[in-house]
C-alpha positions as CSV (number, residue, x, y, z in Angstrom):
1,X,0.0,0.0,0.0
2,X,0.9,4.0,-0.1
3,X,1.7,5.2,2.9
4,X,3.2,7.9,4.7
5,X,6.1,7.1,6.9
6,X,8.7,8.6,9.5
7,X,11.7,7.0,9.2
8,X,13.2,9.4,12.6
9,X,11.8,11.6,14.7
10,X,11.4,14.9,13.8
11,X,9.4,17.4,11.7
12,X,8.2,17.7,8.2
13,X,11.4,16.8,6.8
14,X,10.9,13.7,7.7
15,X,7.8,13.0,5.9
16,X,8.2,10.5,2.8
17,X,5.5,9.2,0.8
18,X,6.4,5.5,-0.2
19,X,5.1,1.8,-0.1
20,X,5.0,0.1,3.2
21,X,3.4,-3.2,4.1
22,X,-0.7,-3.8,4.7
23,X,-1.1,-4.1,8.4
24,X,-1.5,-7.1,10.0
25,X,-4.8,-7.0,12.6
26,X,-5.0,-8.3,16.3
27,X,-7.9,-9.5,17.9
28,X,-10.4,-6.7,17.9
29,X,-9.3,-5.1,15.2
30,X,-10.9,-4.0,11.4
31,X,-8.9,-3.2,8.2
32,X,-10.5,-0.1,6.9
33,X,-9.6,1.1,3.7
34,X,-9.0,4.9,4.1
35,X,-10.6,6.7,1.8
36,X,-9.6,10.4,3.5
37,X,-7.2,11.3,6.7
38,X,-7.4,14.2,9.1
39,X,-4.3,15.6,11.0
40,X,-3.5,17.2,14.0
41,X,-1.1,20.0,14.6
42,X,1.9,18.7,16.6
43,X,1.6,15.1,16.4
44,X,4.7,14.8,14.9
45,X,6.2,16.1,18.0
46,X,3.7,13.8,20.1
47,X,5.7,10.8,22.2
48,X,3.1,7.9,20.7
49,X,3.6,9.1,17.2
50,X,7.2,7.0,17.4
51,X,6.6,4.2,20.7
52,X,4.2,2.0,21.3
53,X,2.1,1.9,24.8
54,X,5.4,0.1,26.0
55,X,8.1,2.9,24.8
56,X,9.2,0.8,22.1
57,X,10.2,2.4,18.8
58,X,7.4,1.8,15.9
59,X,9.3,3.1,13.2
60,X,9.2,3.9,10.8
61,X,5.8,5.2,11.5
62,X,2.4,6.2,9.6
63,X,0.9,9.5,11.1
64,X,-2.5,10.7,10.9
65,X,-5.2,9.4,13.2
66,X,-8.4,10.7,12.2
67,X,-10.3,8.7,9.1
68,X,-13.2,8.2,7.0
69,X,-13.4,4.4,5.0
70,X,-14.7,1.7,4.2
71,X,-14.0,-2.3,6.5
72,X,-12.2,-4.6,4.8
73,X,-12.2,-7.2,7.2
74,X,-12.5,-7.8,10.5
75,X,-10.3,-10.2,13.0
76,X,-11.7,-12.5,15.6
77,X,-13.3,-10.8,18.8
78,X,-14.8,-7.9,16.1
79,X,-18.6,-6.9,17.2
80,X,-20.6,-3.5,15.6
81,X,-19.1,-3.5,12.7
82,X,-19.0,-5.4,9.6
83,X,-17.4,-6.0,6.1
84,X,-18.2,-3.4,3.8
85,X,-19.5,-0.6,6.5
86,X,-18.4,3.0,5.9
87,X,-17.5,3.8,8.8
88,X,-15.5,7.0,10.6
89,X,-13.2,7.2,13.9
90,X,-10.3,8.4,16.1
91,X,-7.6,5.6,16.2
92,X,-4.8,4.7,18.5
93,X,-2.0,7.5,19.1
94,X,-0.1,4.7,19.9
95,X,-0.4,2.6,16.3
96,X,0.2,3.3,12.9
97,X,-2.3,5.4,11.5
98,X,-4.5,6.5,8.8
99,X,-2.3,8.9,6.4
100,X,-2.1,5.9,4.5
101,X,-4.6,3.5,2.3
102,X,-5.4,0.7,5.2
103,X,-5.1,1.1,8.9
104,X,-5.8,-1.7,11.8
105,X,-7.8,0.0,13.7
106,X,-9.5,-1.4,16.9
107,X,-13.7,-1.9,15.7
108,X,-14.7,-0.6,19.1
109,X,-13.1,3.5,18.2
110,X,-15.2,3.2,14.9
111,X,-19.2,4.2,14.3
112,X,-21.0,4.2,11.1
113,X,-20.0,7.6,9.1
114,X,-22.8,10.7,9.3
115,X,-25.2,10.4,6.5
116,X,-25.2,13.7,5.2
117,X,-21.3,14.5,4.9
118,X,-18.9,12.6,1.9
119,X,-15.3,11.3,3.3
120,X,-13.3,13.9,3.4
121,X,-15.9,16.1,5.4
122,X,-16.6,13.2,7.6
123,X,-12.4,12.5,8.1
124,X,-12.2,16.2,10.0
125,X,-14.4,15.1,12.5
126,X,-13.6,13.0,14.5
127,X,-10.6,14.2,16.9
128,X,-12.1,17.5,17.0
129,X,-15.5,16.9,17.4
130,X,-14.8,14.4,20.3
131,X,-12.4,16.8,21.8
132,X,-14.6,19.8,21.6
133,X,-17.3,17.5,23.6
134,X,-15.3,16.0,26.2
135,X,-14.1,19.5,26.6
136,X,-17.4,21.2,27.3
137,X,-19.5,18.1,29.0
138,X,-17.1,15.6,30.2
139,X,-14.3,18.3,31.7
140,X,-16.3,21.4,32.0
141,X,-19.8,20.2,32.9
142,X,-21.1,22.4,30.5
143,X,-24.9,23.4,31.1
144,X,-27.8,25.0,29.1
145,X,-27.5,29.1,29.5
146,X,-23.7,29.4,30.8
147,X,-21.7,31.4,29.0
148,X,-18.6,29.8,27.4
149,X,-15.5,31.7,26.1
150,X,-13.8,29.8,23.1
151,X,-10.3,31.0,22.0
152,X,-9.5,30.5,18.7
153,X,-13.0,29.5,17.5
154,X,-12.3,29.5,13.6
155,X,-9.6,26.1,14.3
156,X,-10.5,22.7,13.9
157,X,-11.5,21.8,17.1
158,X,-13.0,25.5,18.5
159,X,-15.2,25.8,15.3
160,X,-16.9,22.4,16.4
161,X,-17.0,23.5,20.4
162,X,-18.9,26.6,19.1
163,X,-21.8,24.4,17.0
164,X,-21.7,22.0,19.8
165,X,-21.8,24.8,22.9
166,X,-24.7,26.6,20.4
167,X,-26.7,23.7,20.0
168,X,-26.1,22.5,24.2
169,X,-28.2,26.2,24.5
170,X,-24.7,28.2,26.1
171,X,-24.2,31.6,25.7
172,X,-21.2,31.3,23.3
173,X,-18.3,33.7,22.9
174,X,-15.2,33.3,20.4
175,X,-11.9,35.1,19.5
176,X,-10.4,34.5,16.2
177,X,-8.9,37.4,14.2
178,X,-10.5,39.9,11.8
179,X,-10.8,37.5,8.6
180,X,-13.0,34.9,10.6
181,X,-15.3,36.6,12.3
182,X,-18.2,36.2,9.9
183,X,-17.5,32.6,9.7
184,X,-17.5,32.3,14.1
185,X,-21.0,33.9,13.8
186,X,-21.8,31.8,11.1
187,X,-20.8,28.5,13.4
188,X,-23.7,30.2,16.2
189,X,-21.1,32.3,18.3
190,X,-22.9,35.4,20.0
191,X,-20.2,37.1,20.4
192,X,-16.7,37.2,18.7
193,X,-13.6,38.9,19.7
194,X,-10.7,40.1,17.1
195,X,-8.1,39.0,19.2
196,X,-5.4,41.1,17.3
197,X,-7.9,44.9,17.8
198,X,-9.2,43.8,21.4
199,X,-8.3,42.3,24.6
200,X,-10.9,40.1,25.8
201,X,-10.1,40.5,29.1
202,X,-11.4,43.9,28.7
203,X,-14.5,43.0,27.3
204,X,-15.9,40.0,28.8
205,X,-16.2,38.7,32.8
206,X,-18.3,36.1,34.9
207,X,-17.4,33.0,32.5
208,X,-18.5,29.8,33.5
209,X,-16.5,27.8,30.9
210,X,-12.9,28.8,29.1
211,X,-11.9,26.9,26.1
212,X,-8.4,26.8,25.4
213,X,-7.1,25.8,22.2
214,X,-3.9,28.5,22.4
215,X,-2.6,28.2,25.8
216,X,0.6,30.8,26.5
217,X,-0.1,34.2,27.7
218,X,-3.7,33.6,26.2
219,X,-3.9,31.1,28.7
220,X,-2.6,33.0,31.6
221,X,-4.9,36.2,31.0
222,X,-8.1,34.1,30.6
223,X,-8.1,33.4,34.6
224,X,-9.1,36.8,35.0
225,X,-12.7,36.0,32.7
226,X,-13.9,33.3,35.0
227,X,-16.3,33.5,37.6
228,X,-16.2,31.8,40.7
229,X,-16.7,28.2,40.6
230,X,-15.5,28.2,37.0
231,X,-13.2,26.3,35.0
232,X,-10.6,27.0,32.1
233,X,-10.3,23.3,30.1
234,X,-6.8,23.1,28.4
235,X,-6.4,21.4,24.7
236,X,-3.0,23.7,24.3
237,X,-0.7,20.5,24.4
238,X,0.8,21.9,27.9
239,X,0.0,21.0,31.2
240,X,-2.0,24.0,33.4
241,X,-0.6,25.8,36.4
242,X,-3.4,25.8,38.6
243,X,-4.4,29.3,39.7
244,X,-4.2,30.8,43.5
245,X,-7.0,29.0,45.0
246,X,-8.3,32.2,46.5
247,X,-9.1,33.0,43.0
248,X,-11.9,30.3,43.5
249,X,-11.6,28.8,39.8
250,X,-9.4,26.0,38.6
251,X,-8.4,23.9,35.1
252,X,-7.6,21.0,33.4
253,X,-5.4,19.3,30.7
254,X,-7.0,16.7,29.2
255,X,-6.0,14.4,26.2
256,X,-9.2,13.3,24.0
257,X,-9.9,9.5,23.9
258,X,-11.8,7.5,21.4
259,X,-15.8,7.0,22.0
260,X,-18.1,5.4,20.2
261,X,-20.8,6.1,21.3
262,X,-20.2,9.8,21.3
263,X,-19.2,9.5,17.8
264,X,-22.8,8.0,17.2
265,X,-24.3,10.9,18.8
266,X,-21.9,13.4,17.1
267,X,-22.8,12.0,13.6
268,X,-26.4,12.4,15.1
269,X,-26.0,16.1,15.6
270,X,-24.6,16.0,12.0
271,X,-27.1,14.2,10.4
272,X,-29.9,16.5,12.0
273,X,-28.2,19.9,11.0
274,X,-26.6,21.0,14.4
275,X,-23.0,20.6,13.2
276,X,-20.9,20.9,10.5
277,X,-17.4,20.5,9.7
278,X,-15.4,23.4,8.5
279,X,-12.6,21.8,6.2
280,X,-9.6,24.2,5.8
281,X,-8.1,22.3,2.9
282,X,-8.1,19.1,1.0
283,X,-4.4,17.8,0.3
284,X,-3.8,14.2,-1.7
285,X,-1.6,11.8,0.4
286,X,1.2,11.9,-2.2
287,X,1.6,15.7,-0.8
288,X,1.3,14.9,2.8
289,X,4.5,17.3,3.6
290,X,2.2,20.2,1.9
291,X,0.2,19.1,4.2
292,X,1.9,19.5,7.5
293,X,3.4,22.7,6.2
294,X,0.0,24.6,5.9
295,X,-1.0,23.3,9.3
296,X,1.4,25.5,10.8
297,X,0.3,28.8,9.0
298,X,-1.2,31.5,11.0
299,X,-4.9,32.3,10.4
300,X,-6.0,28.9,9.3
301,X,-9.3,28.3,9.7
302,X,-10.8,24.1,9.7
303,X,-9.4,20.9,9.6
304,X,-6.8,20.1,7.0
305,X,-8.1,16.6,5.1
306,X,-5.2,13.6,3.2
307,X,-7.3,12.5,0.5
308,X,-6.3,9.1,0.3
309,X,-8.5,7.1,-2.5
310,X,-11.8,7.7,-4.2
């Protein structure tokens, strides 16, 4: 098969498109043919991208972890799911995974793929749609009329938060600079702050919920937003420093897990017209390195999409 491979740790430069062997599946497991691949800022630099769950070197190894596709064939000790489903999931950080044309995947992170979205649409789901809802219910206990501050709300995982929050019946606030705006308030944000004219500390208090997809000193002056009793939730890749506990707010770091049954009701929310993803661009798996490169560019707004096959 065509694959996407990391021969050594590192950044883009290691990318190299080339063939590599059809994985073999363990018990549990589905081959799914990948039709289209999402990825995720830093996860090149991310420990499980090169070990497996023992700290044993995987390479060279496929990135990518997100996918839309259709089963191939299932091992032994495979249950809801079956040969020819099209299917859409969040796979192991820990395995090889889905820039390439089949991935072993364990059946139980898969769930059948929305209705209403084709591949590539339903490919930038998955990671940051289950992040955004672990975020707001799971971690910050997100309730009908609280008001939520989401930074960065034209990204991959924020745009999805905002839908989500919207539809959850929050009060829903966004930054995002001046070019996205329209599209925040498209997604259902209330509010939106340009982050680069205004400091949103200035202009909004008494938060019960801060999402935060930027972390650094956008991080450190959100504390001030909250109102007591709330709760800053972390997807910054960094650990949080909690704040004075005089302040009477706290956060959390959290790293998303696989769910299928949230997936199930995510596709749900899809299928219904609640949520939709916002695809920044669609790059074929032969220019994966493109790829990776416009990930990093300031002012992107979605999920970037491998096309992998038709």
């Amino acid at each position: 098969m065509k694959a996407i491979r990391l021969h050594a740790k590192g950044g883009v430069e290691q990318i190299v498109y080339e063939e590599a062997p059809v994985p073999d599946l363990l018990e549990g497991d589905a081959l799914v043919r990948v039709l289209a691949s999402g990825i995720t800022a830093n996860e090149l630099n991310w420990e499980p991208t090169y070990v497996d769950e023992k700290g044993n070197s995987r390479l060279p190894a496929i990135p990518g972890h997100e996918l839309c596709g259709i089963v191939e064939k299932i091992s032994h000790g495979t249950t809801g799911i079956a040969v020819g489903d099209h299917v859409y999931g969040l796979t192991s950080f820990f395995r090889n995974g889905t820039a390439a044309e089949y991935v072993a995947v364990e059946a139980r992170s898969l769930a059948p793929q929305p209705l209403t979205l084709n591949a590539v649409q339903a490919a930038s789901i998955p990671l940051a749609a289950l992040t955004a809802w672990q975020a707001l219910f799971e971690h910050g206990g997100l309730l009908p009329g609280q008001k939520v501050l989401i930074h960065g709300a034209a990204g991959g995982v924020a745009s999805l938060a905002v839908q989500i929050a919207r539809w959850r019946g929050a009060n829903v606030i966004g930054t995002s600079d001046a070019e996205s705006i329209d599209l925040v308030k498209s997604l259902g944000a209330h509010q939106v702050i340009n982050y680069r004219s205004e400091q949103f500390e200035k202009v909004v208090s008494e938060v019960d919920l801060v999402l935060d997809s930027i972390g650094g000193e956008t991080q450190d002056r959100s504390w001030q937003v909250l109102k007591r009793g709330g709760i800053l939730v972390s997807i910054a890749g960094e650990s949080i420093k909690q704040p004075p506990a005089a302040w009477g707010v706290r956060g959390i770091f959290f790293i998303v897990k696989s769910n299928r049954l949230q997936l199930m009701e995510i596709a749900r929310l899809i299928d219904r017209g609640h949520l939709s993803p916002v695809v920044g661009a669609i790059i074929p798996l032969a220019e994966a390195r493109k790829a990776f490169e416009k990930i990093y560019q300031p002012g992107k707004k979605g999920k970037i999409v491998l096309q992998v096959s038709e």
